[in-house]
C-alpha positions as CSV (number, residue, x, y, z in Angstrom):
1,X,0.0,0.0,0.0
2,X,1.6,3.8,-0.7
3,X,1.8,6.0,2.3
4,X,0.3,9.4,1.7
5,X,2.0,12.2,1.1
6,X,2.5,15.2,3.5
7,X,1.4,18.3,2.8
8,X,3.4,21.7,3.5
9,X,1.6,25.0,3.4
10,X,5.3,27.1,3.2
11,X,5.4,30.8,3.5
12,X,7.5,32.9,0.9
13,X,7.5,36.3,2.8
14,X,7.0,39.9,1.4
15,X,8.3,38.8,-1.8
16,X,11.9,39.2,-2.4
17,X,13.3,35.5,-2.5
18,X,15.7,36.3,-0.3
19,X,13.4,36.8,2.5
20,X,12.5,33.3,2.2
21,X,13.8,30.8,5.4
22,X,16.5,27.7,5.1
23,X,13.4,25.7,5.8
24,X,11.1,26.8,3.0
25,X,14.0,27.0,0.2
26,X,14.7,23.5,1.0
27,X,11.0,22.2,1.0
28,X,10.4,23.9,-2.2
29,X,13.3,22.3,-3.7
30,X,12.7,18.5,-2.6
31,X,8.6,18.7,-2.9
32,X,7.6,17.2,-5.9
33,X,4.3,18.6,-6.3
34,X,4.1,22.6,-6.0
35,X,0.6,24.2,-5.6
36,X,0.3,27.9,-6.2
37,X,-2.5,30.3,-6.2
38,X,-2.9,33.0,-8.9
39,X,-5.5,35.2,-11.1
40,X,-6.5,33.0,-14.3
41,X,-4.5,33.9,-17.0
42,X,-1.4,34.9,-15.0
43,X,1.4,32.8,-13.9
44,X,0.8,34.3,-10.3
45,X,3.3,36.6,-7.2
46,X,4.3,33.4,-5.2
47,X,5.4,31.4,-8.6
48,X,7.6,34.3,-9.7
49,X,8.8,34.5,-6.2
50,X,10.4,31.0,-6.2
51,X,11.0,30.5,-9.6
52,X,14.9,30.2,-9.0
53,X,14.0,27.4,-6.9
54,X,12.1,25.2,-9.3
55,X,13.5,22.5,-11.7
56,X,11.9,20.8,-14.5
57,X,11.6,17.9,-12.1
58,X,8.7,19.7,-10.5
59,X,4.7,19.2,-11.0
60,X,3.1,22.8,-10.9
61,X,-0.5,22.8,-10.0
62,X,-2.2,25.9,-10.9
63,X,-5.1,27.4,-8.5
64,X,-6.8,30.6,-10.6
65,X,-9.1,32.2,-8.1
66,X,-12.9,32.3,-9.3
67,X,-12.9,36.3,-8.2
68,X,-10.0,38.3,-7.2
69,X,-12.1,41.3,-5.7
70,X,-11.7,41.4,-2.0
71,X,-15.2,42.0,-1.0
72,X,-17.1,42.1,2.5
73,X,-17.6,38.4,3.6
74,X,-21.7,39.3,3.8
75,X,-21.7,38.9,0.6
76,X,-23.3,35.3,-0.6
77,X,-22.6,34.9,-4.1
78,X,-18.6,35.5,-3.1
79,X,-18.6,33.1,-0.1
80,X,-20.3,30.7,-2.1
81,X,-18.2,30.8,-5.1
82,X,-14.9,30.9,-3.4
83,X,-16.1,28.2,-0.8
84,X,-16.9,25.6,-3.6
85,X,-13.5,26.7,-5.5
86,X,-11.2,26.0,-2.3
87,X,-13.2,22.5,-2.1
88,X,-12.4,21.9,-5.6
89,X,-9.0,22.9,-5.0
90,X,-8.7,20.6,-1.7
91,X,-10.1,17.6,-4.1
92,X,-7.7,17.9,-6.5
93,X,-4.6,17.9,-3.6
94,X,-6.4,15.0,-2.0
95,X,-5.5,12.9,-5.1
96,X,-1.7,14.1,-5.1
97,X,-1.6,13.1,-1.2
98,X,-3.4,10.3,-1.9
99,X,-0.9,8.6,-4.6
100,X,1.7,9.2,-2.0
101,X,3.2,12.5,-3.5
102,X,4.4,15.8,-1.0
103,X,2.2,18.6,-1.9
104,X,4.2,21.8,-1.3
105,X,1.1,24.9,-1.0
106,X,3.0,28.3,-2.2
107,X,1.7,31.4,0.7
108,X,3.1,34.8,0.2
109,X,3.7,36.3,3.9
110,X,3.0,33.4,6.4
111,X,0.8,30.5,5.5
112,X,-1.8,31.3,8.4
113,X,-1.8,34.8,8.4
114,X,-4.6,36.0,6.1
115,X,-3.5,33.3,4.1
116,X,-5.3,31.3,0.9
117,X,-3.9,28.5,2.2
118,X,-5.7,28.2,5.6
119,X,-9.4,27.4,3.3
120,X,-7.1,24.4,2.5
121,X,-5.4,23.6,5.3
122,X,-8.7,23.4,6.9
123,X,-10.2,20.6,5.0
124,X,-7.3,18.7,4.6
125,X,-5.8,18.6,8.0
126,X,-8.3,16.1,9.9
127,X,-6.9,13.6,6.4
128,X,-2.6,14.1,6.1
129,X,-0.2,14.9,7.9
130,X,0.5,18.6,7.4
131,X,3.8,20.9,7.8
132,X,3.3,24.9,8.3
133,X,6.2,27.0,7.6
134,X,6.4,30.3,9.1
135,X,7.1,33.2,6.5
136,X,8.0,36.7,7.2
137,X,4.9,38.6,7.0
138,X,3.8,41.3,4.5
139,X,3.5,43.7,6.7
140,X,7.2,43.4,8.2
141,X,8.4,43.4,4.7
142,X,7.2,47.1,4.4
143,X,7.1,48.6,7.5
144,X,10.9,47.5,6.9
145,X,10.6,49.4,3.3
146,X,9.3,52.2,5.3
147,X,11.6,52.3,7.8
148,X,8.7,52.6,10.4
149,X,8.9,52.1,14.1
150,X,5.7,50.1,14.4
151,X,5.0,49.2,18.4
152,X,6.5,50.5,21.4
153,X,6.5,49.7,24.9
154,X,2.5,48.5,25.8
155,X,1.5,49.8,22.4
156,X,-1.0,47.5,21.0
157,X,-1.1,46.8,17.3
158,X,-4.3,46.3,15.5
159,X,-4.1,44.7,11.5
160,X,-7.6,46.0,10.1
161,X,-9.2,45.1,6.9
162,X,-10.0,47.7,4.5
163,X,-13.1,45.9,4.0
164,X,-15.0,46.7,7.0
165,X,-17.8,49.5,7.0
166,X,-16.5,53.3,7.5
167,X,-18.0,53.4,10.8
168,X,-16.1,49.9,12.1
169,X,-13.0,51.2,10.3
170,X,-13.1,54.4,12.5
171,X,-14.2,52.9,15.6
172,X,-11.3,50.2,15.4
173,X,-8.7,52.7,14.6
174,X,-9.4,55.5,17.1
175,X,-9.1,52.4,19.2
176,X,-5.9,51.2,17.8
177,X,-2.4,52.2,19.1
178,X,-0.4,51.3,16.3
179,X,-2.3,50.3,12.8
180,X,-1.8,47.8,9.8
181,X,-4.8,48.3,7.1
182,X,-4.7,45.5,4.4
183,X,-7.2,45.0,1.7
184,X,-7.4,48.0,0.4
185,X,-7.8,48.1,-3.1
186,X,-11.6,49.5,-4.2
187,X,-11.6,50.5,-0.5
188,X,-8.6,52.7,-0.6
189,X,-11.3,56.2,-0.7
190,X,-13.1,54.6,2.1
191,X,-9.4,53.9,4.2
192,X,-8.5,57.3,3.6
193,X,-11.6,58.7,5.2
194,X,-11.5,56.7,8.0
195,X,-7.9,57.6,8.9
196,X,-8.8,61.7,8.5
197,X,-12.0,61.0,10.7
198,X,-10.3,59.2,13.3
199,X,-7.7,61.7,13.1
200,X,-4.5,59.9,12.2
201,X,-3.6,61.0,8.7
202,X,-0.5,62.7,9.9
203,X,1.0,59.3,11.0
204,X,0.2,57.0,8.0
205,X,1.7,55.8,5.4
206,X,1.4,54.1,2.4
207,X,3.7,51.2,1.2
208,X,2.8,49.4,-2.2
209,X,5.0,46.5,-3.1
210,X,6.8,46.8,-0.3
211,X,9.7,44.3,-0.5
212,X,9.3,43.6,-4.2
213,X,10.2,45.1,-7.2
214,X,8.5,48.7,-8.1
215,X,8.5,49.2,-4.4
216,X,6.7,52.4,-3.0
217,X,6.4,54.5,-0.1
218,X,4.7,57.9,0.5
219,X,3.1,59.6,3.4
220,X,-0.7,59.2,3.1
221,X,-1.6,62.9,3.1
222,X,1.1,62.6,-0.2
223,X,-1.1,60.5,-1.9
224,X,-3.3,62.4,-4.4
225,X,-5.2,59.5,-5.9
226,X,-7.2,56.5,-4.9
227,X,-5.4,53.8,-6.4
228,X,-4.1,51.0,-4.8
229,X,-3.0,47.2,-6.0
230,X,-3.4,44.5,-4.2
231,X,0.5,44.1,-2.8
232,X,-0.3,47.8,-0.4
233,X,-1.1,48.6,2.7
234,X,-1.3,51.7,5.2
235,X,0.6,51.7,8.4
236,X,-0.1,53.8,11.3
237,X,2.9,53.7,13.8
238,X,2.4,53.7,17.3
239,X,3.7,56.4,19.9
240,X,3.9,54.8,23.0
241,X,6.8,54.7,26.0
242,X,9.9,54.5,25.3
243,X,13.4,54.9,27.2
């Protein structure tokens, strides 16, 4: 009888390969079967990031997202249409594990932070045995870009997601010592606002691609437009004690 395989759900980091741990480089390298998440008709961030990694040895198994428009989770028609995709997804690894292959799942950041891999994870963990490995987070990879002092002494940090309603996003933020707002995208107007209303525009910044190439990095109250890609996020630095 063939053993199962083990599953690895292995975080990539901000997205400079370098950023990548010992541990994941050499997971990437021995796992036969490489699973990776990306926008139909793209070869998708966390391929590209370990690209000098891969060998022709290697089975790539390609996840293209149903929608790629981070939306509030109220919204049915999104839950359901992801939720059915990340089962169909799950199915397909099940029959790689199942024929006794390592599947290797590709996470920018860290694997269980915010992460497509957790909807996996999930439904595949009570079946195989499973490896997480840690990855440096997005958000370290551009406060580090910004050069930002994030938390200090008891300051408490808050990660928010642009897609809550303006009146959560200003009650969490007046709230907040110290700030991370991710998912910004079609939000980004409705971010900015927030930030002005819970009076902290003269403390944030805006890093896009931070850790990548095309990196960026300008004071919010700098930022004239409402555009933002996916790879950006605002920071609010906290204030707190200090010696």
């Amino acid at each position: 009888m063939t053993a199962t395989g083990r599953l690895y759900g292995v975080g990539l980091g901000p997205g400079d390969p370098e950023l990548l741990t010992l541990k994941a480089a050499r997971i990437i390298r021995d796992t036969p079967v490489i699973a990776f998440f990306a926008k139909r008709g793209r070869r998708g961030h966390a391929r590209t990031i370990v690209d000098c990694f891969l060998t022709p040895e290697h089975y790539l198994l390609a996840m293209y997202y149903p929608v790629t428009t981070e939306v509030h989770f109220e919204d049915a028609e999104y839950v359901t249409q992801l939720s059915q995709f990340y089962s169909d997804q799950a199915a397909l690894i099940a029959v790689q594990l199942e024929a006794g292959r390592d599947v290797a799942i590709l996470s920018e950041g860290d694997p269980l932070f915010y992460g497509s891999f957790m909807h996996l994870y999930e439904r595949l963990r009570g079946r195989f045995e499973v490896t997480v490995v840690p990855g440096v987070t997005g958000m370290a990879g551009c406060w580090s870009a910004a050069g930002l002092s994030m938390t200090w002494g008891d300051d408490i940090l808050s990660v928010v997601p642009g897609t809550l309603g303006a009146a959560a996003l200003v009650q969490k933020l007046r709230a907040s010592d110290a700030a991370v707002i991710m998912k910004l995208g079609k939000n980004f107007a409705k971010v900015r606002q927030a930030i002005i209303e819970a009076g902290l525009l003269e403390r944030a910044v805006y890093v896009e691609r931070g850790a990548m190439p095309g990196e960026h990095v300008v004071r919010l109250q700098d930022k004239h437009d409402d555009v933002a890609p996916y790879f950006s996020m605002i920071l609010i630095p906290g204030q707190g004690r200090r010696p």
